[in-house]
C-alpha positions in Angstrom: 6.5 -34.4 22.1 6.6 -30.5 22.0 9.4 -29.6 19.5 10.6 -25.5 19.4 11.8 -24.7 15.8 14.3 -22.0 16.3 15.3 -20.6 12.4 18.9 -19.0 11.6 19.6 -15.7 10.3 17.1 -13.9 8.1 14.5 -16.1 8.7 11.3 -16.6 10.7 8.6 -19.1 11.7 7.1 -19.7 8.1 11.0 -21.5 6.7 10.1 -23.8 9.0 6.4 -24.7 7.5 7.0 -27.9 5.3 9.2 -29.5 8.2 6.4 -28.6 10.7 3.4 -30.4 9.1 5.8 -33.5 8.5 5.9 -33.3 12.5 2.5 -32.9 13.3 1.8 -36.1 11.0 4.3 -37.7 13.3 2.2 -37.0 16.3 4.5 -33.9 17.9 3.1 -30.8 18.7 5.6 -28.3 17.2 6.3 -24.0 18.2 8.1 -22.8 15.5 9.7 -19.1 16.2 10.4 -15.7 14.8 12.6 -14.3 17.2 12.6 -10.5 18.3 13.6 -7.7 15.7 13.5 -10.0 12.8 12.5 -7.8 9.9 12.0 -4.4 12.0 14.1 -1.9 11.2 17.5 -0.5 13.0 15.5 2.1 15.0 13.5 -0.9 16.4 16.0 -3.6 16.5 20.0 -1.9 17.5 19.2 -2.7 21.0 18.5 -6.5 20.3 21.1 -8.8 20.8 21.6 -12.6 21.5 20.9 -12.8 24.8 17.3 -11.4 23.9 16.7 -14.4 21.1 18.0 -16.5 23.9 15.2 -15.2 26.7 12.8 -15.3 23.7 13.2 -18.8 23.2 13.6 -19.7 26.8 10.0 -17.7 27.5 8.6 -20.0 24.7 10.0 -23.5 26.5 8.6 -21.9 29.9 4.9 -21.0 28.0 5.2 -25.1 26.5 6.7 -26.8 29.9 8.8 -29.4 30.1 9.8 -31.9 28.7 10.6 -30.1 25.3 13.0 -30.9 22.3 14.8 -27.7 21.2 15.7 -27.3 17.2 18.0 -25.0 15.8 18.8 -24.3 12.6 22.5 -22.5 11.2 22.6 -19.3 14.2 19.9 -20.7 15.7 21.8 -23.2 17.4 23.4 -20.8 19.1 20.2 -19.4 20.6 18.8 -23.5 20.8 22.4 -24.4 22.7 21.4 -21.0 24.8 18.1 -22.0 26.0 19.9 -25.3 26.6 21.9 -23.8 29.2 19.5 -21.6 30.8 16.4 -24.4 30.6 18.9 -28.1 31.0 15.7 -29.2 33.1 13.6 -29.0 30.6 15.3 -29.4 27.6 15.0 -33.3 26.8 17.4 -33.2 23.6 18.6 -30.0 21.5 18.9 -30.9 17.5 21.2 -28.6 15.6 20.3 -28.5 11.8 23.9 -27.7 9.8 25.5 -26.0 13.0 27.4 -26.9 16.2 27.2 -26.0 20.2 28.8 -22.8 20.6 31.0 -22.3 23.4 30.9 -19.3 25.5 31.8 -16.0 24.6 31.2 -16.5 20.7 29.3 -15.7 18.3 27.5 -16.8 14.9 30.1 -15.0 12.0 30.2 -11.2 10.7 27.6 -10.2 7.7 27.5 -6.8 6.0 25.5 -3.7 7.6 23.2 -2.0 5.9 20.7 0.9 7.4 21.7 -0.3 10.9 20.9 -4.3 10.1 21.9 -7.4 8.5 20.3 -7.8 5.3 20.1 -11.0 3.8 23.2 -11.3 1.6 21.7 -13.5 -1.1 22.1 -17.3 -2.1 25.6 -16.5 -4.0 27.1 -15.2 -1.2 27.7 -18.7 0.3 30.3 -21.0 -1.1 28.5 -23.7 -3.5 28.5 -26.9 -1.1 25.5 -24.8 0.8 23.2 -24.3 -1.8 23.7 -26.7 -4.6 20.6 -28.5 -3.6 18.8 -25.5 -4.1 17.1 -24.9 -7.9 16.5 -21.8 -9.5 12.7 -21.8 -8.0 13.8 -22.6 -4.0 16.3 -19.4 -4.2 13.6 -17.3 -5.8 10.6 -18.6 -3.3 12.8 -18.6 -0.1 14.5 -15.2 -1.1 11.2 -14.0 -0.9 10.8 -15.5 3.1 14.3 -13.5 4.2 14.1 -10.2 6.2 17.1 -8.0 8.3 17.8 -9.1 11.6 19.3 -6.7 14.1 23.2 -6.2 13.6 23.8 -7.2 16.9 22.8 -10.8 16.1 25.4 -12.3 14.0 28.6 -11.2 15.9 27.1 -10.9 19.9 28.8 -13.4 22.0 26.6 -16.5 23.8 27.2 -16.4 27.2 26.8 -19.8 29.0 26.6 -20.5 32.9 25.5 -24.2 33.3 27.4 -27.1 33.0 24.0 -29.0 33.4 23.8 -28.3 29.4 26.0 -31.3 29.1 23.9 -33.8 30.5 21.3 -32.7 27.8 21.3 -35.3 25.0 22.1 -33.7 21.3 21.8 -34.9 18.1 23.8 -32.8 15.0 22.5 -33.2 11.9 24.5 -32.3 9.7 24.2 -31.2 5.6 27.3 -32.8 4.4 29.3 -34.4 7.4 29.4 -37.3 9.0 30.7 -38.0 12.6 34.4 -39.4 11.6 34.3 -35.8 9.3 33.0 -33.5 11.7 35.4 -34.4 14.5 38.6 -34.2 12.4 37.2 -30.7 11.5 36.3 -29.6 15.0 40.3 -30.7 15.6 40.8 -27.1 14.0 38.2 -25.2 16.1 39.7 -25.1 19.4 37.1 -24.3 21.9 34.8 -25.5 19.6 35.6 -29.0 20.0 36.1 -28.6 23.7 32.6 -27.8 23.5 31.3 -30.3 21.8 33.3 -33.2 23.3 32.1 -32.5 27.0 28.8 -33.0 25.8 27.9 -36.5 27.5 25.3 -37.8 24.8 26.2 -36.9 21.2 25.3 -38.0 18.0 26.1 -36.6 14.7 24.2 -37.6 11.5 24.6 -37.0 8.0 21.4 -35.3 6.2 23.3 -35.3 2.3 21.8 -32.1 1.6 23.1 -28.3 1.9 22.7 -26.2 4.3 19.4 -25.0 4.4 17.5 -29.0 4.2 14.6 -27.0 5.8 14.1 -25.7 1.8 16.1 -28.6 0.1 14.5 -31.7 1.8 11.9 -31.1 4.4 10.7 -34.6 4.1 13.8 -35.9 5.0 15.1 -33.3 7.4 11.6 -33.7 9.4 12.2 -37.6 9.5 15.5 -36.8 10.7 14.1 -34.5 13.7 11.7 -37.4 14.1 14.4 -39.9 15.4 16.0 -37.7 17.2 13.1 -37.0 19.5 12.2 -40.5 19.5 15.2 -41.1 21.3 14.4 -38.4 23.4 
C-alpha cells in the first residue's frame, strides 16, 4: 500500500525516517512530507496557511493515485483529515498518530511568534505525560530535526466541505488513551466529538507511549500503522 506520512508542527520528512523503513520492510511503499514553508523564514512563509499544507498533501495523493492510506501525526491530522475531505475517493483509511479529526472551522492550538514564525518551543514546554518517554539523547537529537513553520499554521481554521470524509475508515492511535478514555474526553470537546462520532468506521488504539511515538517507539508505532493499513 502507498502510505503519506504527514509530520506535525516543526517537523519535516526526516522525523518520520525510523517509522518509514519499518514500512518498507512490511512491503508498503511510503511518501513521507515536508510541507510548504517549513523552516523558511517569515518573508517566505506569512502567506502560508493551512489550506496550502492541505493542497500540498492532496497534490502528493494525486502524484501517488489511489488507493492511498493518509498518516498524520499531532497538527498533521489536521492537514491528513483535510486531504481526507478533499480526496474521500482515494483515501482508503486516514491514521492519526496522538491527534483527532478536526471539525470545521478549527484550528491546531496557539504557539509563540518569533521573527514572523513559530519556532519550536522546546521539549519542556509540553506537560510531562508528552515526553516522559523521551531520554536526555531523543530531545537533544530530535531538537536538532525541528525548524519554524509559518505562523499561520497553528491557529488557521480547517475548512471541510465533504461529508464523503465519513465513509473513510480511521484508525486513532493514540499515546496514552484508549477508546473508553478518549470518548469520555471528547464528551468535553463539543464539536469535537460531533466530529468524531459521525465518522462511520472508527477505531481508537492505545500506543502506551507519549506523544511523539515517531521518536519514542518507531518499532511499535510503524507496527501499529501496519494493522491499520492491513485493514485497509
Amino acid at each position: 500500500m502507498d502510505i503519506i506520512l504527514i509530520p506535525g508542527l516543526w517537523l519535516d520528512a526526516s522525523s518520520w525516517t525510523e517509522v518509514a523503513a519499518h514500512l518498507e520492510r512490511a512491503g508498503h511503499t511510503v511518501h513521507p512530507l515536508t510541507m510548504p514553508g517549513v523552516g523558511a523564514s517569515a518573508a517566505d512563509s506569512s502567506e502560508i496557511g493551512m489550506s496550502d499544507w492541505v493542497d500540498a498533501a492532496a497534490a502528493a495523493v494525486d502524484r501517488v493515485g489511489a488507493p492511498v492510506v493518509v498518516v498524520g501525526h499531532s497538527g498533521g491530522g489536521n492537514v491528513a483529515w483535510g486531504v481526507t475531505d478533499a480526496r474521500p475517493a482515494a483515501v482508503a483509511r486516514t491514521v492519526f498518530v496522538d491527534t483527532v479529526p478536526p471539525p470545521s472551522g478549527f484550528g491546531i492550538s496557539e504557539f509563540e511568534v518569533i521573527d514572523g514564525v513559530v519556532p519550536f518551543p522546546g521539549w519542556d514546554h509540553f506537560p510531562a505525560e508528552d515526553v516522559d518517554d523521551l531520554d536526555e539523547a531523543t530531545r537533544t537529537r530530535t531538537a536538532g530535526l525541528t525548524r519554524s513553520v509559518p505562523a499561520r499554521v497553528p491557529t488557521d481554521p480547517i475548512e471541510l466541505r465533504s461529508d464523503a470524509r465519513f465513509g473513510v475508515p480511521v484508525t486513532l492511535l493514540m499515546g496514552g488513551m484508549d477508546q473508553e478514555t478518549l470518548e469520555s474526553e471528547l464528551d468535553q470537546w463539543g464539536p469535537y466529538a460531533e466530529e468524531f462520532r459521525a465518522i462511520d468506521d472508527v477505531e481508537v488504539v492505545r500506543i502506551g507511549s507519549g506523544h511523539w511515538p515517531q521518536f519514542s517507539v518507531p518499532d511499535r508505532l510503524a507496527t501499529l500503522i501496519d494493522a491499520a493499513v492491513t485493514r485497509s
